[in-house]
N, C-alpha and C positions, 0 to 999 in steps of 0.2 A: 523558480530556480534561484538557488544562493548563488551571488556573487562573484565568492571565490568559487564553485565549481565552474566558470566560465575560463577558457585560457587566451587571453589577448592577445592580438597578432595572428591569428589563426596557425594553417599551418598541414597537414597531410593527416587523413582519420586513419587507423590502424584499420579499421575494418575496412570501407570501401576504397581506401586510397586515395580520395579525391581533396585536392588543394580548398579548401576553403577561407573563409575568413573567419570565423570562428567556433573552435572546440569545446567539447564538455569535458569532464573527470567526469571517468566512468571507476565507482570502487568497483574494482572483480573480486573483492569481497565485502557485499555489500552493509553499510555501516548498523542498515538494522540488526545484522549478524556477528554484529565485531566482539559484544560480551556471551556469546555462546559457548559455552565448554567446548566443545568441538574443535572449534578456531582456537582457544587457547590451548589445546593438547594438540594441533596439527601444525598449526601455525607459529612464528616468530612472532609477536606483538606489535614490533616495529613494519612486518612485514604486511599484516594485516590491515594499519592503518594506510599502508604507502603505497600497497600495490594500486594502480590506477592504468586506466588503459586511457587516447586522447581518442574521441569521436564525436563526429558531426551529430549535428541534432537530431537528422536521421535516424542512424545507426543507433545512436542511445533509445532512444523514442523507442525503436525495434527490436533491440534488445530486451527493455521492460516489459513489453506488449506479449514478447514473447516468452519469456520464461520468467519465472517468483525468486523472489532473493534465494527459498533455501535451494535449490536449483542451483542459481549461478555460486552460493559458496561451495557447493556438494561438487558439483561437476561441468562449470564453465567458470573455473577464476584463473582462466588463461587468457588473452586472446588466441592463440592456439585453437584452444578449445572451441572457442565462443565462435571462431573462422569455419571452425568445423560442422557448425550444427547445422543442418540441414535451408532452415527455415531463413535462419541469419544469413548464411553464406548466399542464399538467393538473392534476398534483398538486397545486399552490398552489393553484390555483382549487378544488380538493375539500380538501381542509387546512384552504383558508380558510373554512371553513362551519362547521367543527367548535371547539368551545371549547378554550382552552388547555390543558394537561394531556394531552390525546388522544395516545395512543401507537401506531406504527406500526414493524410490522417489517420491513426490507429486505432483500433476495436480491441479490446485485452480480451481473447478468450480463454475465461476459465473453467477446468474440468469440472461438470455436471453432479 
């Protein structure tokens, strides 16, 4: 992980809620997707590089595991959205029970 994706001081994850001591930048459109035609015909430029969501390492970790960038820029570059999906919104809601520090290991399964 870079650096500046880390936010000091911690602070509340958008997704599960939980205080922790330190947050990621999550792009909700992610950056390998920033020069796709798509993004620049749908998107503002500014909007694209700056949209970010703050989540626990968790929550980020589960978010990637579970869905591929063209995904999150297609149709999870909310957190709205991202709250929404099935998969994620479990995790948060079991995540969010557990105290900060709590570590999880993820499996990416990809379509066959």
């Amino acid at each position: 992980m870079k650096d500046g994706s880390r936010v000091r001081g911690g602070g509340v994850c958008e997704l599960c809620s939980r205080q922790v001591r330190e947050l990621t930048r999550h792009h909700l459109i992610p950056r390998t997707r920033h020069k796709n035609r798509r993004n620049k015909r749908d998107f503002d430029r500014g909007d694209v590089k700056h949209r970010l969501a703050l989540l626990c390492r968790p929550c980020h970790s589960h978010v990637h595991a579970t869905l591929d960038n063209k995904a999150l820029e297609r149709e999870f570059n909310t957190v709205d959205a991202l709250a929404a999906h099935p998969e994620i919104a479990r995790f948060a809601e079991w995540i969010g029970q557990r105290p900060d520090g709590t570590r999880v290991g993820f499996r990416r399964w990809d379509a066959q």
